[in-house]
C-alpha positions as a Markdown table, in Angstrom:
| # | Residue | x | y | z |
|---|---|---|---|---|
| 1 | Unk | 8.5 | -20.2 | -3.8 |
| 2 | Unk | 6.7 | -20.5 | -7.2 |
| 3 | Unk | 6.1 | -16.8 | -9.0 |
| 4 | Unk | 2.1 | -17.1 | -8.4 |
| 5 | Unk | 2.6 | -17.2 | -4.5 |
| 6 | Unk | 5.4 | -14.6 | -5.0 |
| 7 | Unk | 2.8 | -12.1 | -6.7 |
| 8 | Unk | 0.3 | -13.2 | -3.9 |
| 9 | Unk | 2.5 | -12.5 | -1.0 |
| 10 | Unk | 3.3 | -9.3 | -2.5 |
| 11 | Unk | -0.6 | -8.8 | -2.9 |
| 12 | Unk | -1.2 | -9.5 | 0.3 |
| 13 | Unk | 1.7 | -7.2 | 1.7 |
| 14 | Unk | 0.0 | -4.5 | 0.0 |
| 15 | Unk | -3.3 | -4.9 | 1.0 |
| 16 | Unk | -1.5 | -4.6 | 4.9 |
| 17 | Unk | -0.1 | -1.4 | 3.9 |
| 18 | Unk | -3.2 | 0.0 | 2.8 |
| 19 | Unk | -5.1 | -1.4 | 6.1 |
| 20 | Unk | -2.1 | 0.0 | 8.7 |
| 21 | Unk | -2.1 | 3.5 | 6.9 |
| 22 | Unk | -5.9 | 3.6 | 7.5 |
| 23 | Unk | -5.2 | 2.7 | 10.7 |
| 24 | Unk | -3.2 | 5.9 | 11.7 |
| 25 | Unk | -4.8 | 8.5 | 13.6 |
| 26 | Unk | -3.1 | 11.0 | 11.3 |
| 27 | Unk | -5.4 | 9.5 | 8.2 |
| 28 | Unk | -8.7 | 10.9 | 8.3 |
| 29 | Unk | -7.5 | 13.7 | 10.3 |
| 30 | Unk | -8.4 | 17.1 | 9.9 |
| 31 | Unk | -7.5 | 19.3 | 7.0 |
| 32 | Unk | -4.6 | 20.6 | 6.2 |
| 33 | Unk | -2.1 | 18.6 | 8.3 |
| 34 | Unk | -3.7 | 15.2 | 7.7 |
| 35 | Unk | -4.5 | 12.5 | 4.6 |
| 36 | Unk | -8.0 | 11.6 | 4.0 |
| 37 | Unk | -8.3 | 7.7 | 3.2 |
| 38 | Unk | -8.9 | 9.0 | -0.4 |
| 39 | Unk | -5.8 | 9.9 | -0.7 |
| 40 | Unk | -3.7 | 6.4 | 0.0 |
| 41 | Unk | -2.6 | 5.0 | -3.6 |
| 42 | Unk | -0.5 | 2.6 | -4.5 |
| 43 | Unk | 1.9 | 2.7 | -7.5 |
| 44 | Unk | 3.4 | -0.3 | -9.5 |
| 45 | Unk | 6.8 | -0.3 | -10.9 |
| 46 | Unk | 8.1 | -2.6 | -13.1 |
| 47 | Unk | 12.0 | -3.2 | -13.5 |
| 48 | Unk | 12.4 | -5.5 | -15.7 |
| 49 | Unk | 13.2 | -8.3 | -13.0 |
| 50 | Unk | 16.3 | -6.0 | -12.4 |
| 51 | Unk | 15.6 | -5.6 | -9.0 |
């Protein structure tokens, strides 16, 4: 696999996660024992292709 369709399937993993956690009931639940949809973020960490 070339490192463009790497960075795509990783992309597109992502995007999955993001869609299945808004999927859960618990997400846009009520307040306090639930996450609101604003609340999914993703974060990015590089390592230097020590992984």
């Amino acid at each position: 696999m070339d490192i463009g369709a790497a960075k795509m399937k990783n992309i597109w993993d992502h995007m999955r996660a993001v869609n299945l956690l808004q999927a859960l009931p618990e997400v846009d639940g009520e307040w306090p024992y639930a996450l609101t949809p604003e609340a999914i973020a993703l974060v990015q960490s590089a390592t230097g292709g020590r992984q």
